[in-house]
Short mmCIF file of the C-alpha atoms (twelve columns), coordinates in Angstrom:
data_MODEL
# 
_entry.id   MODEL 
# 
loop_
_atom_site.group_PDB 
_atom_site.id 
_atom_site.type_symbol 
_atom_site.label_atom_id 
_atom_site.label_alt_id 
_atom_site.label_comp_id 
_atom_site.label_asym_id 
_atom_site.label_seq_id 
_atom_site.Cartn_x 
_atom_site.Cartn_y 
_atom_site.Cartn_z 
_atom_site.pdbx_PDB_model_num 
ATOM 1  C CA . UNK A 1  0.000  0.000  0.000  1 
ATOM 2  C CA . UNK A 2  1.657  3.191  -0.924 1 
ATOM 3  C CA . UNK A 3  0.496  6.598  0.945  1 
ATOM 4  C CA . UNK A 4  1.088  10.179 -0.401 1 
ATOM 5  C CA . UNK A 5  3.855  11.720 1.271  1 
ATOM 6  C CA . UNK A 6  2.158  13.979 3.303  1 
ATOM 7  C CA . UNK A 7  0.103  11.322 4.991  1 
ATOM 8  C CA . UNK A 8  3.569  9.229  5.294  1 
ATOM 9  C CA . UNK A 9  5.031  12.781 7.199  1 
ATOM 10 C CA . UNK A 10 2.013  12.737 9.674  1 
ATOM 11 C CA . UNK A 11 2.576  8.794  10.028 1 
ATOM 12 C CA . UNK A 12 6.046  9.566  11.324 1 
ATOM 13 C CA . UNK A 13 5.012  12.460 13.485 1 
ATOM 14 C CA . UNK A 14 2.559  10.260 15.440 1 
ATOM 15 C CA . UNK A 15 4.817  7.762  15.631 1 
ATOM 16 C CA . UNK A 16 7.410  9.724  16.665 1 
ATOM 17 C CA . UNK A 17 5.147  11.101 19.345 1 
ATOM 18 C CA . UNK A 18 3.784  8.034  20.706 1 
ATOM 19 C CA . UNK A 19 7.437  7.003  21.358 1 
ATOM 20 C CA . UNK A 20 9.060  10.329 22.882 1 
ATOM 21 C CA . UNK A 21 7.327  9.427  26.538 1 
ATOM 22 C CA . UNK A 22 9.778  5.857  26.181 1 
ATOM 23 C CA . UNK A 23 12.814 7.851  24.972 1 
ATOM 24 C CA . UNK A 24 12.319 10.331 27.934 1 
ATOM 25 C CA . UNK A 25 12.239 7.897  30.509 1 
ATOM 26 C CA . UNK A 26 15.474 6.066  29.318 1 
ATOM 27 C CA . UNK A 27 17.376 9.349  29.598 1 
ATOM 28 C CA . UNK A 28 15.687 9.785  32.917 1 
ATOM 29 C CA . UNK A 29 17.063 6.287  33.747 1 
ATOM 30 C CA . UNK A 30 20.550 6.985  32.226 1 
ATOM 31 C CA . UNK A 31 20.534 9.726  34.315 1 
ATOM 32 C CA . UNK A 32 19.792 8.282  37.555 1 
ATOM 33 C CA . UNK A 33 22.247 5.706  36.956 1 
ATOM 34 C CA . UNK A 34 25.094 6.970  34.854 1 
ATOM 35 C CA . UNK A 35 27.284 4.007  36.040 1 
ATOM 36 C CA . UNK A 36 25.084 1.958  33.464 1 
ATOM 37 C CA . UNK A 37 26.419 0.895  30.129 1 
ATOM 38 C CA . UNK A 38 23.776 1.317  27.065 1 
ATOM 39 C CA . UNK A 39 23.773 -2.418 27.350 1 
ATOM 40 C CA . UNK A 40 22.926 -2.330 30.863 1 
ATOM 41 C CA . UNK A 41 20.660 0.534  30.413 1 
ATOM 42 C CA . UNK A 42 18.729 -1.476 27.612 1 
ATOM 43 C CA . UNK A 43 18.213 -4.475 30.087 1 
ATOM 44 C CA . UNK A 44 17.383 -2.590 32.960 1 
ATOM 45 C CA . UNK A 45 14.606 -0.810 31.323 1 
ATOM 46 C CA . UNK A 46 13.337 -3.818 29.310 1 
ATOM 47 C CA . UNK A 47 13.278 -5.586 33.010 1 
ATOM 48 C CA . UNK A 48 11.463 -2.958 34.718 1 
ATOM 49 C CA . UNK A 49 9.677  -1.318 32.306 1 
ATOM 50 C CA . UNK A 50 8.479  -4.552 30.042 1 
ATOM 51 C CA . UNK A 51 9.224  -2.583 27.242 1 
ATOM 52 C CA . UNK A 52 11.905 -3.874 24.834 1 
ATOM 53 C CA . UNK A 53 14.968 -1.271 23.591 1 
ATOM 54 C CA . UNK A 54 18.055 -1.882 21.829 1 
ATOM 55 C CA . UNK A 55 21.375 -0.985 23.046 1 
ATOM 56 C CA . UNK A 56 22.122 0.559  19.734 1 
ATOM 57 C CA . UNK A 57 18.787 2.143  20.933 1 
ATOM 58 C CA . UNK A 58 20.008 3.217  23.517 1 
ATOM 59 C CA . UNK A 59 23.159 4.607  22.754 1 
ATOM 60 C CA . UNK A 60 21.910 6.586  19.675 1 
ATOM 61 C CA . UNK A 61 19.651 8.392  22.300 1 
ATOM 62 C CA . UNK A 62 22.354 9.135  24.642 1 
ATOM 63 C CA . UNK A 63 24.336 10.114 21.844 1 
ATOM 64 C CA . UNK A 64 21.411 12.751 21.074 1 
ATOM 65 C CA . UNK A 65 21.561 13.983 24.442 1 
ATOM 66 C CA . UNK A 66 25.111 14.151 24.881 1 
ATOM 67 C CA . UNK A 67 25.149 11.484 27.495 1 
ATOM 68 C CA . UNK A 68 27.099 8.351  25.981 1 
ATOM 69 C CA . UNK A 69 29.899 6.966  28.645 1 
ATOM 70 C CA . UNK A 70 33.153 7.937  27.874 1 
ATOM 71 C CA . UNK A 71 35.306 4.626  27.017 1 
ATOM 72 C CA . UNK A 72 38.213 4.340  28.348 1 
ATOM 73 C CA . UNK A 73 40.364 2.385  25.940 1 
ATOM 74 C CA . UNK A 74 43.495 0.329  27.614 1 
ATOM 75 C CA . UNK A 75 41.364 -0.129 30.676 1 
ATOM 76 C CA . UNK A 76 39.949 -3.445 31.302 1 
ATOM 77 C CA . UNK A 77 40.792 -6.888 31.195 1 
ATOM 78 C CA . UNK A 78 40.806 -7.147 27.521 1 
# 
């Protein structure tokens, strides 16, 4: 089924919308816990909130925000 491009613009919007309650909460978890990896972050909130995100999710959100964890490369027991 195609749709006209303006209807496919207001399908986004809504869509968009319906989601930006989800995407504020995950920022509100990230920052209540900034110890959290995106991983971590992703499982916590799919645990608690029995709502499923990604950590690519996640991370692109934090990225947005300007939250992502800084890695430290060299540290670790790689």
């Amino acid at each position: 089924m195609r749709y006209p491009a303006s209807e496919k613009h207001e399908i986004i919007r809504i869509v968009e919308r319906s989601h930006l309650h989800v995407r504020q909460r995950i920022v509100g978890l990230a920052l209540d816990e900034p110890e959290l990896s995106p991983r971590e972050l992703a499982a916590k909130f799919t645990d608690t909130q029995n709502y499923f995100v990604s950590e690519a999710s996640v991370y692109r959100l934090l990225k947005a925000h300007d939250l992502q964890p800084r890695l430290h490369r060299g540290e670790g027991g790689r």
